[in-house]
Backbone as a printed PyTorch tensor [residue, N CA C, xyz], in Angstrom:
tensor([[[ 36.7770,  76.6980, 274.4580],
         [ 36.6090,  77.4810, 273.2500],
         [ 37.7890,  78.4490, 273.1530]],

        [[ 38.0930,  78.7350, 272.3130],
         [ 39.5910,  79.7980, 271.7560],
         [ 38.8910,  81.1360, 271.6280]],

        [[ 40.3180,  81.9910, 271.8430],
         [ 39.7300,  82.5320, 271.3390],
         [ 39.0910,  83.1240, 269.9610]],

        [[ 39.4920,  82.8580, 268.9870],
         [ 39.0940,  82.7890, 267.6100],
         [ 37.8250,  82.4050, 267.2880]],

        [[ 37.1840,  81.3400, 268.2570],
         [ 35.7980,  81.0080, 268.4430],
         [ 35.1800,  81.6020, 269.0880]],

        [[ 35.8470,  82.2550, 270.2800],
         [ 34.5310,  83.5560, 271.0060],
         [ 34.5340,  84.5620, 270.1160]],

        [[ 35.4800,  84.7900, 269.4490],
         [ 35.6150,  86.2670, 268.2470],
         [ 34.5750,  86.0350, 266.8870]],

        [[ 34.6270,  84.4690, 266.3000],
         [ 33.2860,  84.2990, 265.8840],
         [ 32.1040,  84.5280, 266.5120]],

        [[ 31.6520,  84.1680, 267.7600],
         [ 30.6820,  84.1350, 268.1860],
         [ 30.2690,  85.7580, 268.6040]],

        [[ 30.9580,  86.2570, 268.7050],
         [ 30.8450,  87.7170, 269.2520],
         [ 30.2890,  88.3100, 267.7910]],

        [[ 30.8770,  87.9500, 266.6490],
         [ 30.9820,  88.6220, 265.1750],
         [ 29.2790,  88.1410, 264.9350]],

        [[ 28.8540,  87.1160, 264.5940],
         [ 27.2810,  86.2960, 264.5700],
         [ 26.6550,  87.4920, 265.2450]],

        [[ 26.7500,  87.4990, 266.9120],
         [ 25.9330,  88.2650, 267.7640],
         [ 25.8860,  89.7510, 267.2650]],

        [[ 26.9780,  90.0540, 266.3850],
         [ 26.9580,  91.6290, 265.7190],
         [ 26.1390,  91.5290, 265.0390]],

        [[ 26.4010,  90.7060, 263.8360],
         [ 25.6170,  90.6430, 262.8030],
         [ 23.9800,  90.7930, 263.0390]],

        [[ 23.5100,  90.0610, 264.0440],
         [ 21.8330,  90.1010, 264.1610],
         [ 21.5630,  90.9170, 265.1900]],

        [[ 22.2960,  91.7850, 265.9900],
         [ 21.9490,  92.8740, 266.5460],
         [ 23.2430,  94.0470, 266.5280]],

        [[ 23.3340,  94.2870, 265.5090],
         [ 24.3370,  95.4200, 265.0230],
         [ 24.2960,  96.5410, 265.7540]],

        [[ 22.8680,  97.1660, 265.9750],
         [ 22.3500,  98.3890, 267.1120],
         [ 23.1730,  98.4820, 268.4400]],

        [[ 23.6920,  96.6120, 269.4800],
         [ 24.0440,  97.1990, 270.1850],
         [ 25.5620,  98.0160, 270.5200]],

        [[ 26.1810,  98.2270, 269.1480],
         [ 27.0740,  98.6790, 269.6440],
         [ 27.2540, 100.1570, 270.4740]],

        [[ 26.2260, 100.5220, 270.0970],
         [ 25.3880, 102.2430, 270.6930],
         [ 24.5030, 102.1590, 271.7640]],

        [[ 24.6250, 100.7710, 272.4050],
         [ 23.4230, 100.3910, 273.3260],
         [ 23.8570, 101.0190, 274.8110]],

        [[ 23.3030, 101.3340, 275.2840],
         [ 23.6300, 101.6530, 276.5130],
         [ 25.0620, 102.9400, 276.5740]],

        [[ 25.5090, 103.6140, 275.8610],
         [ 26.4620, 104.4860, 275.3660],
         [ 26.3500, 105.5000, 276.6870]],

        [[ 26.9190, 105.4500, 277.1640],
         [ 26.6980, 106.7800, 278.4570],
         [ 26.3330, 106.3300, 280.0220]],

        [[ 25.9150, 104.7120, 279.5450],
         [ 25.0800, 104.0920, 280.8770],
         [ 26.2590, 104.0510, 282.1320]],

        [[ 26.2930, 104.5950, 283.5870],
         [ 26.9620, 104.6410, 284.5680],
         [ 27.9070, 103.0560, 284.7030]],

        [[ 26.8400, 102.0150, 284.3270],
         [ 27.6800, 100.6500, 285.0810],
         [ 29.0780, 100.4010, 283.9350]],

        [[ 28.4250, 100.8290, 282.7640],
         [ 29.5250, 100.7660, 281.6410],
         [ 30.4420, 101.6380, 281.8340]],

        [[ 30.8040, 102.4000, 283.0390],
         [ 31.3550, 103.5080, 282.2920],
         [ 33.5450, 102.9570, 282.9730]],

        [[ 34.2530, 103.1880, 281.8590],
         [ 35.3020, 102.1980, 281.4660],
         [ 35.7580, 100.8630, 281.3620]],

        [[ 34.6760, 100.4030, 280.6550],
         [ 34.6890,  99.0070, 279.9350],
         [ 35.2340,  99.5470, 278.6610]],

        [[ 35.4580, 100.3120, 278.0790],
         [ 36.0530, 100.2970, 276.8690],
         [ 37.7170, 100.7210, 277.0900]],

        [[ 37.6740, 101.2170, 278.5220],
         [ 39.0380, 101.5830, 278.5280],
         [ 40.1960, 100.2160, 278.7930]],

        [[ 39.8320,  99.0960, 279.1060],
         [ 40.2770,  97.8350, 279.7840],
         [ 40.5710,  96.9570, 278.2180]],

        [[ 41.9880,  96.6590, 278.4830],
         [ 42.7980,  95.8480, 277.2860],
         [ 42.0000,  94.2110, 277.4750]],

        [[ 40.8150,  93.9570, 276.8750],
         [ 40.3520,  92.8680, 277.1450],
         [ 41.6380,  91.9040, 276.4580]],

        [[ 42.0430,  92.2150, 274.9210],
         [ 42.5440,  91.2950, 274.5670],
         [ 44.2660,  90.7080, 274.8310]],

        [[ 44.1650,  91.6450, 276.0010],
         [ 45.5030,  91.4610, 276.8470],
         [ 45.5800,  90.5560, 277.8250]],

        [[ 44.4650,  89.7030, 277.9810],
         [ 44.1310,  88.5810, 278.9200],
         [ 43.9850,  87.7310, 278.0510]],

        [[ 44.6060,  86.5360, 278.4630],
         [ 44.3010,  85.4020, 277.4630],
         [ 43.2630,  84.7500, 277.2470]],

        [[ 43.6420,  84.3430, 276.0820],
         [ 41.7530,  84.1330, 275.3260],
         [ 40.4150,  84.7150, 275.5870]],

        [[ 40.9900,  86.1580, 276.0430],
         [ 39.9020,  86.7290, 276.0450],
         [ 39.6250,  87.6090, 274.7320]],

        [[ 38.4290,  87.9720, 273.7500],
         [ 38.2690,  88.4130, 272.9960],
         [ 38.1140,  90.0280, 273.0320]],

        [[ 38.7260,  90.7360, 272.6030],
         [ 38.2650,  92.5520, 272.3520],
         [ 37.4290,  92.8860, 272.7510]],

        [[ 36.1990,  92.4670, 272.1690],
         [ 34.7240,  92.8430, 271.7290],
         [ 33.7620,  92.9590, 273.1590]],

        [[ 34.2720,  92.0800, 274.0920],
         [ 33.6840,  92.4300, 275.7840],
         [ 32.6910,  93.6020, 275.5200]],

        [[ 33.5020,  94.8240, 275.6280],
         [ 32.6570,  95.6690, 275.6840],
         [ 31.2350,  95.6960, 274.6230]],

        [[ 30.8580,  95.4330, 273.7070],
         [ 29.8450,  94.9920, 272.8930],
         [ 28.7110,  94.0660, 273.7310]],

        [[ 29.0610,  92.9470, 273.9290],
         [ 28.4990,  92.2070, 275.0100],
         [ 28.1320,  92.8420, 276.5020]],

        [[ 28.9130,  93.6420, 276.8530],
         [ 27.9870,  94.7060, 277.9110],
         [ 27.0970,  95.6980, 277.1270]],

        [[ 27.1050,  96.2240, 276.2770],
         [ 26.6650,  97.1350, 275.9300],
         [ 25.3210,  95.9230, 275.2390]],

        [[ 25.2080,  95.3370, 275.2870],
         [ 24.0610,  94.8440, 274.4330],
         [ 23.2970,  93.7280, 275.8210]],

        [[ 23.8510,  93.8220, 276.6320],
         [ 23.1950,  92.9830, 277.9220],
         [ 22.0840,  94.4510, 278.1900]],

        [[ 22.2830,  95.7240, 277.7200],
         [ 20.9230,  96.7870, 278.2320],
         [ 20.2880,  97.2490, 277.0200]],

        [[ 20.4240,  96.3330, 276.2050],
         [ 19.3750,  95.8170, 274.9770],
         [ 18.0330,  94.9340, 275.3300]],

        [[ 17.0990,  95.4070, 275.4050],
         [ 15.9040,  94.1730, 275.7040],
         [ 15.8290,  92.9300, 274.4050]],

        [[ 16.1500,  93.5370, 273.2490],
         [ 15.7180,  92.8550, 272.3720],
         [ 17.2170,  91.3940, 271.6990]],

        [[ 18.5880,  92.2380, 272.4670],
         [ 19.7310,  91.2790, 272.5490],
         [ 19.9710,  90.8890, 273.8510]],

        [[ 19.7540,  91.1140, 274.5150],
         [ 20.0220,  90.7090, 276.4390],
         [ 20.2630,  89.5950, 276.4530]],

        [[ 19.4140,  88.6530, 276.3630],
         [ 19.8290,  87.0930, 276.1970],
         [ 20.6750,  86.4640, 275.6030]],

        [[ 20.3880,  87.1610, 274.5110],
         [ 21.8270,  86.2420, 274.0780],
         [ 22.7820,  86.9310, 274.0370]],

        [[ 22.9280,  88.4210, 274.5720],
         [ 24.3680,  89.0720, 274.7110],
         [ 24.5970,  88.0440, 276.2210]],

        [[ 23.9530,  88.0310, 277.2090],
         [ 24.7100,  87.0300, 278.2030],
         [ 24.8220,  85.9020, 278.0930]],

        [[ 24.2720,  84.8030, 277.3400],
         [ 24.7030,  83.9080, 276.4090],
         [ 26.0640,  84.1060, 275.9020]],

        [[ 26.7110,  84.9640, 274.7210],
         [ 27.8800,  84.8960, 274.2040],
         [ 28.7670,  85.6780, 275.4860]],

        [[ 28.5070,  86.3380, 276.1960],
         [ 29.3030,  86.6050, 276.8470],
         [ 29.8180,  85.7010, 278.3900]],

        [[ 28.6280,  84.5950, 278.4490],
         [ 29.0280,  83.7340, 279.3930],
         [ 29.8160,  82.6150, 279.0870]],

        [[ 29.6410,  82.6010, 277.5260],
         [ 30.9300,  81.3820, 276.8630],
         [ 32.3900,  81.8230, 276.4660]],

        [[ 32.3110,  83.3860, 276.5740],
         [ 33.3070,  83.9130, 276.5840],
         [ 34.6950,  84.1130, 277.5490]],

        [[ 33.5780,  84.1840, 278.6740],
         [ 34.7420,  84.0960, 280.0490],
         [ 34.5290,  83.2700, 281.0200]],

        [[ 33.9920,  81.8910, 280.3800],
         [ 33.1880,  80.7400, 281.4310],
         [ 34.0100,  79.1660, 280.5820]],

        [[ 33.6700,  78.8580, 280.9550],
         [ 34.1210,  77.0520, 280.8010],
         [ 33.4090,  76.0870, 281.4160]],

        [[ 33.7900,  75.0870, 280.9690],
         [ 33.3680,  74.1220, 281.8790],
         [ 33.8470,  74.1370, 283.5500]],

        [[ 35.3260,  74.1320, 283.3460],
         [ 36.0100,  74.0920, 284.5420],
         [ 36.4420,  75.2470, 284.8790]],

        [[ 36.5140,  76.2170, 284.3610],
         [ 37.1870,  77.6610, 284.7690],
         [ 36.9290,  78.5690, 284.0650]],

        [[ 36.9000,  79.7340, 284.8730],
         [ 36.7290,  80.9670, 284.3180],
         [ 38.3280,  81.8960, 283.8390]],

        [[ 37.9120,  82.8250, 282.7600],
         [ 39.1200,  83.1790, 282.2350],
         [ 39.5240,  84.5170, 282.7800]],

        [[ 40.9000,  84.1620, 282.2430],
         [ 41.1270,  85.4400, 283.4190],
         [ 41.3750,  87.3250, 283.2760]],

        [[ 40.1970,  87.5020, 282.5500],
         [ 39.1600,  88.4750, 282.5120],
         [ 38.5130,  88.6660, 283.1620]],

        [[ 38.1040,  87.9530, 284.1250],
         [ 37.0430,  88.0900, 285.0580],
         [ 36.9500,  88.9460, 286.0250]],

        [[ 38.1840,  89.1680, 286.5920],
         [ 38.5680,  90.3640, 287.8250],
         [ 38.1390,  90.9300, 286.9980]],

        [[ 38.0960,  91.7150, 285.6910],
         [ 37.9000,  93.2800, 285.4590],
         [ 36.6300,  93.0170, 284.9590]],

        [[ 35.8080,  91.9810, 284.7810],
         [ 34.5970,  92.0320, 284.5540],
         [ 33.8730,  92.0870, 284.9750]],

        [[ 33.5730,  91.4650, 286.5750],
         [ 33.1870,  91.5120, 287.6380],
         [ 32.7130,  93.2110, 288.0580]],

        [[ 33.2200,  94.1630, 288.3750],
         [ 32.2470,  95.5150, 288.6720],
         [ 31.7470,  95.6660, 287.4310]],

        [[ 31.6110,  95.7250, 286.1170],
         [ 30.5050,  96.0070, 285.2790],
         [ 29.2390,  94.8780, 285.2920]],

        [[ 29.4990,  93.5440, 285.8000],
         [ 28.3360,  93.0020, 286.2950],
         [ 27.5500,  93.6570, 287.2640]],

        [[ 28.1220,  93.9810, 288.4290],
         [ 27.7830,  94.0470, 289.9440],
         [ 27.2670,  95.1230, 289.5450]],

        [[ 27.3190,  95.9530, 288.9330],
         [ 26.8260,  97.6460, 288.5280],
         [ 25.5000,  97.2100, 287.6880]],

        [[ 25.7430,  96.2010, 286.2630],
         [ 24.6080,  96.0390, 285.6880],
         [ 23.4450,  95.3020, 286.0490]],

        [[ 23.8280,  94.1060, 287.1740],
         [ 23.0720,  93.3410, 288.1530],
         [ 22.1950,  93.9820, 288.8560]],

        [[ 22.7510,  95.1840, 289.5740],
         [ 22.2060,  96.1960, 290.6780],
         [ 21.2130,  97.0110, 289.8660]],

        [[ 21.1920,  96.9240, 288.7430],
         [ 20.1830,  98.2050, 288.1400],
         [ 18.8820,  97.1350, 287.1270]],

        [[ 17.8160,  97.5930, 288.4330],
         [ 16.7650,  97.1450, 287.8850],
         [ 16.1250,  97.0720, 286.6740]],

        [[ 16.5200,  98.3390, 286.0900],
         [ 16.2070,  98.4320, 284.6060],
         [ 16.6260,  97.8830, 283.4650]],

        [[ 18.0170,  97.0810, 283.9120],
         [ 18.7300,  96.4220, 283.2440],
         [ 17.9910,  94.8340, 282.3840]],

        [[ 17.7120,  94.2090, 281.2500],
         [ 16.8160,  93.9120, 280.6790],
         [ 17.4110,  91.6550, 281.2970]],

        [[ 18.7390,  92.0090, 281.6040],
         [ 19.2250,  90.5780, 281.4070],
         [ 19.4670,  90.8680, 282.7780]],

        [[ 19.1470,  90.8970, 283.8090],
         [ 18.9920,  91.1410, 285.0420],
         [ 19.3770,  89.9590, 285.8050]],

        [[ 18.3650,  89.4110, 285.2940],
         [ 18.1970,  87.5950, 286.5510],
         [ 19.0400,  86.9370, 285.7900]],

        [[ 19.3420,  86.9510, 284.7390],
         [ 20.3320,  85.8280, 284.0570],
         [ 22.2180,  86.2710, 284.9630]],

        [[ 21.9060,  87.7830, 284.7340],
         [ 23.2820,  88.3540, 285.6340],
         [ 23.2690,  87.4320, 286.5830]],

        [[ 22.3230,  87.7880, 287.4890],
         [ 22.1490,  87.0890, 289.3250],
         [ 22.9850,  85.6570, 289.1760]],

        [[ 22.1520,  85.0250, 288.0790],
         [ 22.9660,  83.8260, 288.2820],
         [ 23.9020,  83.4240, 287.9930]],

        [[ 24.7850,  84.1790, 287.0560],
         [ 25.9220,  84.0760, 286.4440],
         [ 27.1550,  84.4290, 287.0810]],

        [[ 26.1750,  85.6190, 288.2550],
         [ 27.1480,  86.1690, 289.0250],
         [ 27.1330,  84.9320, 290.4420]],

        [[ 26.5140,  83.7950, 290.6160],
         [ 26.2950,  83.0730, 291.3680],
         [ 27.2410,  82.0340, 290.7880]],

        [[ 27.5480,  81.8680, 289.7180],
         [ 28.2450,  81.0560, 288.8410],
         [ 30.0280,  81.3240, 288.9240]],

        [[ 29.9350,  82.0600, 289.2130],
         [ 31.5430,  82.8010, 289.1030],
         [ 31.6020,  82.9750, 290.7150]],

        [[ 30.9200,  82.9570, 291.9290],
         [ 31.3920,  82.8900, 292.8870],
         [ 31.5950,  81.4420, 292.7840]],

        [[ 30.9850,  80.4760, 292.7210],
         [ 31.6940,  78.8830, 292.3820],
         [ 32.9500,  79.0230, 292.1390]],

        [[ 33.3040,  79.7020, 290.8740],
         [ 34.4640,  79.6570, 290.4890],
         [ 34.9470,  79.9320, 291.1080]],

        [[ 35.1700,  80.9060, 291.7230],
         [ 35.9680,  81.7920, 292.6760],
         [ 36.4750,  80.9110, 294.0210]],

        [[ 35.7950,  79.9020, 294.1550],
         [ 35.8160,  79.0760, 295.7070],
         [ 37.5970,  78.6610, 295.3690]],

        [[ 38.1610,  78.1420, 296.6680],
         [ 39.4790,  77.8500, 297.1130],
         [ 39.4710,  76.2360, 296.7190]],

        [[ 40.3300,  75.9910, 295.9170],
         [ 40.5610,  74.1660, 295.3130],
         [ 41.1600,  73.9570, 296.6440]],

        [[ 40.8870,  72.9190, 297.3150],
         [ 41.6710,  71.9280, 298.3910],
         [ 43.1660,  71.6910, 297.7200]],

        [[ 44.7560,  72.1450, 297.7370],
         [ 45.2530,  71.2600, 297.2760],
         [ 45.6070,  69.8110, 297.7140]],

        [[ 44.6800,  69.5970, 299.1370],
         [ 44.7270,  67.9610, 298.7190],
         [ 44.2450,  67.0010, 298.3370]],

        [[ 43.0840,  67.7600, 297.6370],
         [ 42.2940,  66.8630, 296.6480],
         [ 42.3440,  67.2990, 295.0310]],

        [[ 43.4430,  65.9370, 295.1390],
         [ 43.9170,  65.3510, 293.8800],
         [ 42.7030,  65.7110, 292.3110]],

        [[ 41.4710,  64.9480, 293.0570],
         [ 40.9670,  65.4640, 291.7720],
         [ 40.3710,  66.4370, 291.4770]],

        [[ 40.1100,  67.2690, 292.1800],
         [ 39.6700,  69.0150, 291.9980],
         [ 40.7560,  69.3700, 291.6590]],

        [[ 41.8430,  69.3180, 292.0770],
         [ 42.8260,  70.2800, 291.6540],
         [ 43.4880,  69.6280, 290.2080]],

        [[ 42.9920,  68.1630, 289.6450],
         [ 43.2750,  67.8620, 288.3860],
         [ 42.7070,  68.4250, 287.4870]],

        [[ 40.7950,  68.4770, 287.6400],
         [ 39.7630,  68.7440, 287.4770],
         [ 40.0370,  70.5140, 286.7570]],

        [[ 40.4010,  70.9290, 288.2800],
         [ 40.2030,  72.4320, 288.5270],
         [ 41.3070,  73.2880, 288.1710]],

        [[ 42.4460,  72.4370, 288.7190],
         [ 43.0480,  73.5100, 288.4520],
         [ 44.0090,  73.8210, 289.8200]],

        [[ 45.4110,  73.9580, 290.5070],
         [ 45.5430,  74.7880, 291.6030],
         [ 44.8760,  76.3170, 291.7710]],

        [[ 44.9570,  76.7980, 292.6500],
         [ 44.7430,  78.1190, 292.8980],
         [ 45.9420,  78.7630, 292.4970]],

        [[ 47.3720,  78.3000, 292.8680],
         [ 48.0290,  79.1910, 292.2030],
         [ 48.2690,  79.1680, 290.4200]],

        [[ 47.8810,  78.3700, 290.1320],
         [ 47.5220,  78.2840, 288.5740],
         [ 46.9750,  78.8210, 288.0420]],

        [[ 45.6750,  79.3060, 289.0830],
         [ 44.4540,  80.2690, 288.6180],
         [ 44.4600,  81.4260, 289.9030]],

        [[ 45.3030,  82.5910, 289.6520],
         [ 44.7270,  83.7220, 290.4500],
         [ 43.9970,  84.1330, 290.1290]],

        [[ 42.7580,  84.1130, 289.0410],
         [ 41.7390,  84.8150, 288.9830],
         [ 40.7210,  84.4050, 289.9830]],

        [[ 40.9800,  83.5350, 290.5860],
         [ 40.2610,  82.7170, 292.0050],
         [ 39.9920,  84.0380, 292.8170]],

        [[ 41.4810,  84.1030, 293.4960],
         [ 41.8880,  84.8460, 294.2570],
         [ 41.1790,  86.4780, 293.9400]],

        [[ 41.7660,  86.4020, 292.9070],
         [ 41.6700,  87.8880, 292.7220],
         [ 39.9150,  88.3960, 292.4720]],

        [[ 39.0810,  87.6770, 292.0860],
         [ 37.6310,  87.3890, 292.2120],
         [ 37.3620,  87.7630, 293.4270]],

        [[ 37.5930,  87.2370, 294.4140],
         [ 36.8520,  86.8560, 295.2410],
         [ 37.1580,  88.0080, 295.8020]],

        [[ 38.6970,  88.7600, 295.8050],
         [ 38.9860,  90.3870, 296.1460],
         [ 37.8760,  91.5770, 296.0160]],

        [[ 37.6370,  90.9620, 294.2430],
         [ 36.1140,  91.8340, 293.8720],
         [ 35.1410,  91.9610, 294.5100]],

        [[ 34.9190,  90.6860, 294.9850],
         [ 33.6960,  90.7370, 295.5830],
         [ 33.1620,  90.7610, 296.9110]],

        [[ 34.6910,  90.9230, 297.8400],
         [ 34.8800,  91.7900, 298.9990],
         [ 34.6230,  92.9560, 298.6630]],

        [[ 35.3910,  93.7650, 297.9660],
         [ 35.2180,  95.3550, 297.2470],
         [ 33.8790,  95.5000, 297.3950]],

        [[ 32.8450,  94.7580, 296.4740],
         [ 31.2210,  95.0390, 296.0540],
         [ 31.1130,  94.4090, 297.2260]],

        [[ 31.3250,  94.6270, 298.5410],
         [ 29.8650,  93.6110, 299.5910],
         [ 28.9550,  94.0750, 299.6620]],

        [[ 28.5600,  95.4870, 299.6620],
         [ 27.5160,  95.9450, 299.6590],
         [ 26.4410,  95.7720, 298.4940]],

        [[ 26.9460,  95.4810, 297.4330],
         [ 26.1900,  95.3650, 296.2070],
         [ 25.7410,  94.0530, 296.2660]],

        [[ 27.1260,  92.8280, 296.8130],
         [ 26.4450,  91.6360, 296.6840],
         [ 25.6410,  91.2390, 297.6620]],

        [[ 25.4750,  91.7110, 298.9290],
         [ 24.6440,  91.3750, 299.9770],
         [ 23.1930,  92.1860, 299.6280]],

        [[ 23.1900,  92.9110, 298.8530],
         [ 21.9740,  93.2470, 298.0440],
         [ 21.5070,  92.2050, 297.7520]],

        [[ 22.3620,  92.2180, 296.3210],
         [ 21.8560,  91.3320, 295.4250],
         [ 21.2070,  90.1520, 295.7540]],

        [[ 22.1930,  88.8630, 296.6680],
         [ 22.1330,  87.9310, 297.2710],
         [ 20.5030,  87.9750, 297.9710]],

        [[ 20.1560,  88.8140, 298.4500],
         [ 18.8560,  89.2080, 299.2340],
         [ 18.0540,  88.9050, 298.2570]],

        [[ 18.0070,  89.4240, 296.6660],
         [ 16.9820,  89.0320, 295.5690],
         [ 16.4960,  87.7630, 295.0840]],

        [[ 18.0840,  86.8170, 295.8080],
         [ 17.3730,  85.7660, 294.9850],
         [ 17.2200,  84.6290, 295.6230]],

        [[ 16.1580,  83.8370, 294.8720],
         [ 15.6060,  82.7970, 295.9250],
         [ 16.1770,  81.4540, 296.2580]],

        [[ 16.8320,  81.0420, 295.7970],
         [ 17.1270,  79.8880, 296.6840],
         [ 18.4300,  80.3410, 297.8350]],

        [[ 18.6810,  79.7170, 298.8720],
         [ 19.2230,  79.9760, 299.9480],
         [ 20.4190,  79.5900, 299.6360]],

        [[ 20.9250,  78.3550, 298.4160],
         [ 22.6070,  77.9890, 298.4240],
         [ 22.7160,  79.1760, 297.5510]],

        [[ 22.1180,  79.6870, 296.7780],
         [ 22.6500,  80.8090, 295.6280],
         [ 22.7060,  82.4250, 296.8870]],

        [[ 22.2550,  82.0300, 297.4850],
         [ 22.7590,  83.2220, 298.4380],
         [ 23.5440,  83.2560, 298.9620]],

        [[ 23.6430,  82.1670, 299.5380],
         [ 25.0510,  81.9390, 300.4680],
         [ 26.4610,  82.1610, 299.6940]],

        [[ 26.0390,  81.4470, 298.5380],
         [ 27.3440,  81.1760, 297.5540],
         [ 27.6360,  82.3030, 297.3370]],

        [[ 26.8930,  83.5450, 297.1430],
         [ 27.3010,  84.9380, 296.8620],
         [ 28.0110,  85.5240, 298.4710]],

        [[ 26.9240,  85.3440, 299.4670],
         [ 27.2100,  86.0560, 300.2060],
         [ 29.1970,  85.3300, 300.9070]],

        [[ 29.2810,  83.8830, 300.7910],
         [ 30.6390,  83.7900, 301.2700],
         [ 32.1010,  84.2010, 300.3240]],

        [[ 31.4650,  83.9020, 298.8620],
         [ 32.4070,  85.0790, 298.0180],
         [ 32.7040,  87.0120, 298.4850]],

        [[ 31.9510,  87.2410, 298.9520],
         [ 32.3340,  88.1040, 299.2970],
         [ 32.6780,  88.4810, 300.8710]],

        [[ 32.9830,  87.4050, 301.4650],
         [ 33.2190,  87.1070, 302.7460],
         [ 32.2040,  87.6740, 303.8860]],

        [[ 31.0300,  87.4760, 303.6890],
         [ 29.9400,  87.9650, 304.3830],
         [ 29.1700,  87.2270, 305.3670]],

        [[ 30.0380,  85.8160, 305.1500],
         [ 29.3540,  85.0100, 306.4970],
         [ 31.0570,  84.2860, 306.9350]]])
């Protein structure tokens, strides 16, 4: 998807919940997501911050992590926004009160995938995937989530199946 198509999709998600742009306004996990040049990363859209701010919406939560998981997700790769997106997850993940909570967990289980090291000698992952040096947001991910170990070895503890733990806990180099 382009970005011109996440910028539609972000614009839709305004339209039927307009409120959250005031959503969460002051909340700790948000606090400088508005300062970060989203649209200085490629194909990444502006509006990010909207999509956090409406993930502590009960009544947009879902589908703010919906548009915001097609935003910096793919089929094959994540965009490379993600380093700076990564602590406003780990912050909004960690807070129980947060309404899109478990959808985080797994999304944030989703992006340690991403984050894993392509073999370069397999030809078709790295056709597939991508090199690693093609994609430092690999790299630089997985930095994050050394940074948060404490948050993700939390987290990881919440949820139930044992590969979605692991997968968190070796992104952040914990086993």
């Amino acid at each position: 998807m382009d970005v011109a198509a996440k910028e539609a999709a972000i614009a839709r998600f305004l339209h039927q919940y307009l409120w959250v742009v005031d959503a969460g306004r002051g909340h700790p996990a948000l606090e400088g997501c508005e300062d970060v040049r989203w649209s200085e990363f490629p194909e990444c859209p502006a509006a990010i911050p909207v999509l956090l701010h409406g993930l502590l919406d009960q009544a947009a939560a879902s589908e703010a992590k919906r548009v915001l998981t097609n935003s910096i997700l793919s089929v094959s790769e994540m965009n490379a926004a993600m380093p700076a997106v990564l602590p406003f997850l780990f912050r909004l993940a960690g807070d129980p009160q947060v309404p899109a909570r478990s959808g985080l967990l797994d999304l944030l289980v989703s992006v340690a995938g991403f984050s894993e090291p392509i073999d370069a000698e397999d030809e078709v992952m790295v056709r597939w995937f991508g090199s690693d040096s093609d994609h430092p947001e690999r790299e630089q991910c997985r930095a994050v989530f050394v940074e948060h170990a404490s948050v993700v070895a939390m987290l990881a503890g919440e949820l139930s199946g044992p590969d979605d733990r692991t997968r968190l806990r070796q992104a952040a180099g914990l086993l």
